[in-house]
N, C-alpha and C positions, 0 to 999 in steps of 0.2 A: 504493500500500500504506500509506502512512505516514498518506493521511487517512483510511483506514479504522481504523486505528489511534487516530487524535484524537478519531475519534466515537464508537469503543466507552470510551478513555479516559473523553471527559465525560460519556456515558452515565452509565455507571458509577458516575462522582464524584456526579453529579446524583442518582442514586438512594441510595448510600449517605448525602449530606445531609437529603435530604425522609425518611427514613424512619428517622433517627436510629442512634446506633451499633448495629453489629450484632457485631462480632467478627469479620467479614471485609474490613474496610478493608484491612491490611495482607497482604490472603494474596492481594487481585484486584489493588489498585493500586499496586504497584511494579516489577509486572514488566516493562512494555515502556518503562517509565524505565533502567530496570536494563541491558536489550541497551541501552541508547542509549548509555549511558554505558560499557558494556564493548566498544561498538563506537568509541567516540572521538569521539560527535554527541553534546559536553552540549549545544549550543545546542536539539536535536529533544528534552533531555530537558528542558529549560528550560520550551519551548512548550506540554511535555505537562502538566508541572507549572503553570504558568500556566493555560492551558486548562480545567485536570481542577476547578480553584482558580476561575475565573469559573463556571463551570458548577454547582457544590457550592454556592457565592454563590447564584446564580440562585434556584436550586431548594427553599432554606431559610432565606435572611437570616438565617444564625444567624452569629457571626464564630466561635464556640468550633466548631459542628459543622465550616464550612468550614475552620478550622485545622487540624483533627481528620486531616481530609479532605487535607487538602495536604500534611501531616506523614508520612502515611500512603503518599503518592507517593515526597514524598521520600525515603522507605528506601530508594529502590532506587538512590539514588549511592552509599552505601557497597555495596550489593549489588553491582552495576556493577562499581566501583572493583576489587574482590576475585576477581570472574571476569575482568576484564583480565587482573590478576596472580598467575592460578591460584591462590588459595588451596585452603585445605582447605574443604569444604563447611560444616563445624559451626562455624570461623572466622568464614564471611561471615554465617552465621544469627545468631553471636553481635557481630557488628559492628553488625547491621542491629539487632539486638535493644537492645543499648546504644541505639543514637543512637534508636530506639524510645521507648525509656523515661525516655530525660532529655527527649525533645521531651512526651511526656507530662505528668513532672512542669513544667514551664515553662507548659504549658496549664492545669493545675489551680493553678498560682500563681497565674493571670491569672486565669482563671475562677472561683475559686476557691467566689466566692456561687452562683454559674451549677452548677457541680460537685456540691454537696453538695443543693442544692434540688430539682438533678434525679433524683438517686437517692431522695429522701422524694414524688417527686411518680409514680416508675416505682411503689414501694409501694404508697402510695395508691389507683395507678390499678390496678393488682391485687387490691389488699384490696375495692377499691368491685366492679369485676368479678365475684371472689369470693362476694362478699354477694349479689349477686342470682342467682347458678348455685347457692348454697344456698337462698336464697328458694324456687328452684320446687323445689329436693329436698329441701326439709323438713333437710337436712342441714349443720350446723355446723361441721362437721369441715373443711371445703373453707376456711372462714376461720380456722382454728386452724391449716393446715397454712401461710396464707399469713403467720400472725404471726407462726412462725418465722422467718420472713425479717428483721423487723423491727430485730432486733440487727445485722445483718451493714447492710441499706441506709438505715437510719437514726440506730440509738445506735452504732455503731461504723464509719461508712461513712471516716472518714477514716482509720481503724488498718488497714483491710484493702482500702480500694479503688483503692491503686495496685497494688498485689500481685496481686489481680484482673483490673485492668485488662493488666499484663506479660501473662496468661496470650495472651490473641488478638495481644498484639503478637509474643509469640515463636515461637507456633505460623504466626502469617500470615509471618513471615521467612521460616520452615523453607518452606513452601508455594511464595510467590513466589522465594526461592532456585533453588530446584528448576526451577520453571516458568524461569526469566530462562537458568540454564544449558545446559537443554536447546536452548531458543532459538537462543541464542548460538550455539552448535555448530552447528544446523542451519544455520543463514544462512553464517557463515562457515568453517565446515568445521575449525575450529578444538578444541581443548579446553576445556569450559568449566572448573566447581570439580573440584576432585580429591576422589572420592568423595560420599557420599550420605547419605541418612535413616540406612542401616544403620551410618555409623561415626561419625553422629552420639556424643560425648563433650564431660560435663562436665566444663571445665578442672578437673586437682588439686587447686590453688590454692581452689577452692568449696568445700571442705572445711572452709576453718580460718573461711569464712565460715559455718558451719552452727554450727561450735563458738562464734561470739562471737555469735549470736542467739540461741543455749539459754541464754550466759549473759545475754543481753540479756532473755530472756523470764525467767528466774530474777530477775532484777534488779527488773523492771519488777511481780513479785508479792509481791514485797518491799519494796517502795518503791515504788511507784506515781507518788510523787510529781517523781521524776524525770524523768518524761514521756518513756519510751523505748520506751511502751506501739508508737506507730505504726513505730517503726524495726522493732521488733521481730516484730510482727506482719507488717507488707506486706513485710519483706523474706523470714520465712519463706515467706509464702506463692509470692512470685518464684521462691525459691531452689526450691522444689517443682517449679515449674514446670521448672527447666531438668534436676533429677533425674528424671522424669516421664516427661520426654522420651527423655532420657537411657537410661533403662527401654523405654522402647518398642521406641527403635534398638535395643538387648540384644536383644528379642524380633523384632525384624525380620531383623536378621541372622542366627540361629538357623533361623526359618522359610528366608529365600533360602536357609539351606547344606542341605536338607529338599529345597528346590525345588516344597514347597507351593505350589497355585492362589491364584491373588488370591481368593478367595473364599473359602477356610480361612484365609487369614492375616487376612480383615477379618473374619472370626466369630471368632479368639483374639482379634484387638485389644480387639473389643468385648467377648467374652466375660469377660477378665481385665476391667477395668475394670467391669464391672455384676459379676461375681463373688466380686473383692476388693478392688474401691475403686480409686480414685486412687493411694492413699497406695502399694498394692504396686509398680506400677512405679518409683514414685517411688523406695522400697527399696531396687529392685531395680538402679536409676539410681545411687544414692549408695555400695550396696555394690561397683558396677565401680571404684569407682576404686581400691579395694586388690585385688577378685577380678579383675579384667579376664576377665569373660565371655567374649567375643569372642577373647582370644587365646586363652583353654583350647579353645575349640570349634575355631580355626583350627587348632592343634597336633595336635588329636585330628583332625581331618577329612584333615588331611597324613601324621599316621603311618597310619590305617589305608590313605589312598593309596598312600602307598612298601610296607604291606602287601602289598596286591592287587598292585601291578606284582611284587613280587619272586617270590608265588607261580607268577605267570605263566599264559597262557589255560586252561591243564591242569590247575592249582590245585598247594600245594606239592611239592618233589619229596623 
């Protein structure tokens, strides 16, 4: 089992290298690091990681993609670590997310020329694309929708591209969490994280971090010269992200207490999000932490239960 295991790993590494990042590094490759390590085999998570790490090498001689690539593995010893010791599930998304995004920042340190040159060379190679799918249609508009882009992966790529970059490293935690827990469970018959997607919650405490980036963004339009434009920016954009999320578990939870089909809950997910943006869940994320959604719905789905039992099969008396 275990070298079927090594070979879908360096598959995988190997493919996510030669085809550059995709935003699924972190949701395929930490999960059977992650049983290794909640099974008490770091040495099997070692080899995975070693392994996943010469293979990604192989397949792209890039050292920043293969970094990418191995960093990406490595999430799943804090993930591991956290289904050992039952954590909460949003716990270990958020450990995994951490040691995520500081391995991130340390790669755009290193990389740093490699980083910014890549994101004016994706442009580029969109914009040139572009210009010739307008070529055969006579139509300009296809290169005007792609020079939108041009503020975000060019003149501002450094204010807003680690902020970016968190989004797939915190969604891939939430992903491979899930996947490593269930695992775990089944193998050894054990408990994995305690709870799920649904009770997924942004810590309190992210609150007073929303308050000192409004005034970091008020600061930074004021003074510019302060240079707090990048704090300000990638870390709004992060903090979105775990409100976002945050939002979503709201509406996942809501649906399971419904007991809606998988198939209406992923036409609301997508619905809200193409209906009213990002930014609603996001809202809808930042306003639990003083409404707690989830507990009114709990409260309300328990009284009307102690309802119905007291009326009893007959209905009241």
């Amino acid at each position: 089992m275990f070298s079927v295991i090594v070979v879908w790993h360096a598959a995988i590494s190997a493919l996510m290298a030669a085809t550059g990042p995709s935003g699924l590094e972190f949701a395929l490759l930490p999960t059977w690091a992650a049983v290794s390590v909640a099974e008490g085999r770091g040495v099997r998570a070692v080899w995975l990681l070693a392994i996943g790490v010469a293979a990604a090498w192989l397949a792209s001689r890039n050292g920043g993609m293969t970094a990418y690539v191995g960093l990406a593995a490595a999430a799943g010893a804090p993930i591991g670590i956290a289904i050992r010791r039952g954590w909460r599930y949003d716990h270990a998304v958020g450990a995994a997310g951490l040691f995520g995004i500081v391995g991130v920042l340390a790669l755009v340190f290193v990389f740093w020329t490699d980083w910014l040159g890549g994101a004016a060379d994706v442009y580029a190679a969109v914009r040139s694309e572009m210009e010739a799918v307008a070529d055969r249609n006579a139509d300009m508009r296809y290169v005007a929708l792609v020079d939108l882009t041009r503020g975000v992966l060019v003149d501002h790529w450094s204010d807003v591209g680690i902020g970016i970059a968190f989004w797939p490293v915190l969604l891939g935690c939430g992903v491979s969490a899930g996947a490593a827990s269930r695992v775990y469970a089944a193998r050894s018959g054990k408990t994995g994280l305690t709870g799920g997607f649904a009770e997924f919650r942004a810590p309190d405490a992210l609150a007073w971090g929303v308050i000192a980036l409004t005034l970091a963004w008020y600061a930074d339009t004021r003074l510019p010269d302060l240079g707090l434009r990048p704090f300000a920016w990638n870390g709004a954009i992060a903090v979105t992200a775990v409100y976002w999320l945050t939002g979503m578990a709201v509406l996942a939870y809501g649906l399971r207490m419904t007991r809606a089909p998988f198939v209406v809950r992923g036409a609301v997910y997508v619905g809200v999000n193409m209906l009213f943006g990002m930014p609603m869940p996001a809202a809808l994320g930042l306003s639990d932490t003083w409404v707690d959604f989830r507990g009114r719905l709990q409260r309300w789905a328990d009284a009307r239960r102690a309802d119905s039992e007291s009326d009893g099969p007959d209905g009241p008396e």
